[in-house]
N, C-alpha and C positions, 0 to 999 in steps of 0.2 A: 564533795557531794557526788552522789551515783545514782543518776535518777532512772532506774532501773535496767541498770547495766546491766550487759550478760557474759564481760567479759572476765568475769572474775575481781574484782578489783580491791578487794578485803586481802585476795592472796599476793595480789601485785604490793601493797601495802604494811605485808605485816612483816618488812624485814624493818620496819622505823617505828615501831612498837606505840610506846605510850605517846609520842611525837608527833606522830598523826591522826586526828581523830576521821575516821569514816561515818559520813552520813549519810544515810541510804533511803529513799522515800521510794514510793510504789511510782511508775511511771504518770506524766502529769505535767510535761512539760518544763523550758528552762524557767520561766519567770516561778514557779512553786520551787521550782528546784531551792534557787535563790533563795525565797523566803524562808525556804524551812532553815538553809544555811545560815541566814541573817540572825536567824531567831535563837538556833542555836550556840552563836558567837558569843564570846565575853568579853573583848576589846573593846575599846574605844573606835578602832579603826578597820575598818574592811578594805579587804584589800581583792581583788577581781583578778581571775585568768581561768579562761578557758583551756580545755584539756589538751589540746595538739600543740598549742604553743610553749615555746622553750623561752625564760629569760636569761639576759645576762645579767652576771655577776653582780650583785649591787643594785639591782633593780628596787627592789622594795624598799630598801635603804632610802635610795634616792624619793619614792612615790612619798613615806612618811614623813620626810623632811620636810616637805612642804606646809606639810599642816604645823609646823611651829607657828606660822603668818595663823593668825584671827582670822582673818575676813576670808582665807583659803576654805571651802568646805569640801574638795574634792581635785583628785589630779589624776591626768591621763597620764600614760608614759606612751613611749613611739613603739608602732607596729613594724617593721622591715621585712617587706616581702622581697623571695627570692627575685623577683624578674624585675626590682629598679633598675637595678646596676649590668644583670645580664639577662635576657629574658631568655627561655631555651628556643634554640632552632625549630619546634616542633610545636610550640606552643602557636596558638591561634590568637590569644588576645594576650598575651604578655606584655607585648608593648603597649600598648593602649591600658593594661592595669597600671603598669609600670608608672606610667605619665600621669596616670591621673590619680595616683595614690599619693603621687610627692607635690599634685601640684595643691590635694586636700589636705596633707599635713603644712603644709606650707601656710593657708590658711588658717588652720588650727594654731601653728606658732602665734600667729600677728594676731589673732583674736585674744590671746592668752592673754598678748604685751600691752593690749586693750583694755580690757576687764577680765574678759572671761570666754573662755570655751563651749561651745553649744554641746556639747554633749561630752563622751570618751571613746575611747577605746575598749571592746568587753574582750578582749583580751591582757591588757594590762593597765588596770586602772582604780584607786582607790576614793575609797570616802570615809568621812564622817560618821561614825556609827548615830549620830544625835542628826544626819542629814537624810537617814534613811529613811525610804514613805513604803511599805510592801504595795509591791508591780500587782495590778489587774492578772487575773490568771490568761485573758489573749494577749499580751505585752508583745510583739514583736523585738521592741528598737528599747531593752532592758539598759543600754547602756547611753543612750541619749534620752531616756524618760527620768534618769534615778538622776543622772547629773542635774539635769534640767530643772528638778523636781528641789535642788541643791539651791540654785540658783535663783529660782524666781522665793525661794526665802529669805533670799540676801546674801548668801556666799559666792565666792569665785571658785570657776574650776579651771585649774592653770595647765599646761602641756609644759614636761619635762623630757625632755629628751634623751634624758640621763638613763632613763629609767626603758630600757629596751625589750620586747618578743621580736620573736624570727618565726616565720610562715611560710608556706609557699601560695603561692598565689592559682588560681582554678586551674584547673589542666587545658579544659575547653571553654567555646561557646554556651554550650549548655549548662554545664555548671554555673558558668558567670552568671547566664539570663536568671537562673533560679536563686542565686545567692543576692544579686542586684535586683531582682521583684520582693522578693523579702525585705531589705532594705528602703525602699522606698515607697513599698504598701504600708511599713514602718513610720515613714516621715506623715503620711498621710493620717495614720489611727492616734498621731499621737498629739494631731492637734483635736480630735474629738475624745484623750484622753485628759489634756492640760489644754481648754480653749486661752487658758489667763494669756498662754505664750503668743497671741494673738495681738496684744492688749500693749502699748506703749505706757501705761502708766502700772502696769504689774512685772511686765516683764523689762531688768536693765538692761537686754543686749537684743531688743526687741530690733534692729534695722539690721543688727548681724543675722537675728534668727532669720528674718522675711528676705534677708539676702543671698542669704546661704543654706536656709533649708526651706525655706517655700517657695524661693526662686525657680531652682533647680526643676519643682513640679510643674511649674508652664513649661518649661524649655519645650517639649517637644510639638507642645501644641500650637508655640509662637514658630517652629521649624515647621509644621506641618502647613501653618498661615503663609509661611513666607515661601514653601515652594507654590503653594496654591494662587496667590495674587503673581509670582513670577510668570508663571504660565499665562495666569489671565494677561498682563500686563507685557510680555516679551514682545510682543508686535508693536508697540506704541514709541521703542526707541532702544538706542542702544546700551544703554545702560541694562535696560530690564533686560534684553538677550544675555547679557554679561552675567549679570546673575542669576539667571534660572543655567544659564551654563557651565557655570563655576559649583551653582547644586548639583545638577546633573554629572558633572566629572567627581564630585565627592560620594556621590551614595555610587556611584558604578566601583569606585575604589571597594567601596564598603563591603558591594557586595563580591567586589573578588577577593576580599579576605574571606568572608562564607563563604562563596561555592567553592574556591580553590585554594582556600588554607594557605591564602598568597605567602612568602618568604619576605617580600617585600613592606617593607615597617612603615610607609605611608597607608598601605593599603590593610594592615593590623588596625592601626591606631582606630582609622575611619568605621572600620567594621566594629571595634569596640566604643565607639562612641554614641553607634547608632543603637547598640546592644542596649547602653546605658537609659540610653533615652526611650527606645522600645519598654525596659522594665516599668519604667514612669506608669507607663500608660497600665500596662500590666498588671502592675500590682494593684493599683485603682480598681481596676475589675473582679481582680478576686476578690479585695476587702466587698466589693456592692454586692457579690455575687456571695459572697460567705464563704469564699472556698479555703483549703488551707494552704497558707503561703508558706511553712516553716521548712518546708522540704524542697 
């Protein structure tokens, strides 16, 4: 798909001739992109990756095997970004992507060995062509609405690990803040695109969804509650001083990862945690406010 690319991409393409087919729509965002892809697909099975990621060998091998299982309507395979295993000296939230990307695949395993998966990966992830519903043209979160959309019809979407991309992970702060408000103005639009997923008797993995993706949207506001009562309450005994001091030593960490690009990996993590938590709110404001989050 080339949703109005300008980098040439018919010529980057046409050494794989009839092998490749190019589809080209006038610009219009990823969720039309999709569609017009879907639409013009002949398989049985779709299979998802976005353009910067590389897979390994045997990936899609691995993603279509899964749908031998009946009750399978969709499988993620693993993202691996560079900065789990080493984050670069230079990076500002590396560590903090690092940690918190493995400790989200982590949960995605155990959900799979569950039932099912709340969403994918839109970099390497496939479906059912008979599981496909065409995405709203504002779709944000294309790759946890389609799964979803899998799911609350009855199928399971399982996580393979087999089945790998490689990325690198944001350079800075800024990027993160703008790729994690997207993401989670995401989580938000897409319970006013599917409310059923609200609904214990429509959706099966309804205490994984409210746990795992609606949880995540109070955090900050239950962190904001809880330095606010600390303050109130620090004078009334030792405990409270303990914890509004234990606050207070975490967001000073946080913010010596911002002002000073600290080197030090306590002080990454903290600042990338608060980053995460910041987007929460963030993208809440733009979805009220209408603004666009995609960038």
């Amino acid at each position: 798909m080339s949703d109005g690319s300008t980098d040439a991409p018919a010529d980057a393409l046409a050494a794989f001739g009839p092998a490749v087919r190019l589809i080209e729509v006038p610009p219009g965002g990823k969720p039309a992109a999709l569609n017009a892809g879907v639409a013009a697909a002949r398989g049985d099975v779709l299979v998802f990756a976005d353009a910067r990621q590389r897979f390994a060998p045997g990936s899609v091998t691995a993603l279509v095997e899964n749908l031998s299982d009946p009750t399978v309507g969709g499988v993620t395979g693993e993202l691996i970004l560079d900065c789990e295993d080493r984050p670069g000296p230079d990076s500002q939230v590396g560590d903090g992507i690092g940690l918190y990307w493995r400790y989200e695949k982590s949960m995605r395993r155990n959900e799979s060995r569950v039932w099912s998966t709340l969403g994918a990966t839109g970099a390497i992830y496939a479906l059912r062509r008979s599981a496909w519903v065409p995405l709203p043209a504002s779709t944000l979160l294309d790759d946890v609405l389609a799964p979803m959309r899998a799911v609350l019809a009855g199928s399971r979407v399982v996580f393979d690990e087999r089945a790998r991309a490689y990325d690198r992970a944001s350079d800075d702060a800024a990027a993160e803040t703008r790729r994690k408000k997207r993401t989670l103005a995401g989580n938000y639009q897409i319970l006013a695109q599917e409310p059923r997923l609200l609904l214990p008797v429509a959706n099966p993995v309804w205490l994984q969804y409210v746990s795992h993706k609606v949880g995540r949207l109070f955090v900050p506001w239950a962190l904001m509650a809880l330095l606010l009562s600390s303050l109130a309450l620090a004078g009334s005994g030792a405990i409270y001083a303990i914890a509004l001091g234990a606050q207070l030593v975490f967001y000073a960490l946080a913010a010596a990862g911002a002002a000073l690009e600290a080197r030090q990996r306590m002080s990454r993590v903290a600042f990338t945690f608060v980053i995460l938590n910041f987007s929460a709110i963030a993208g809440l404001l733009a979805l009220r406010r209408g603004r666009e989050v995609w960038r």
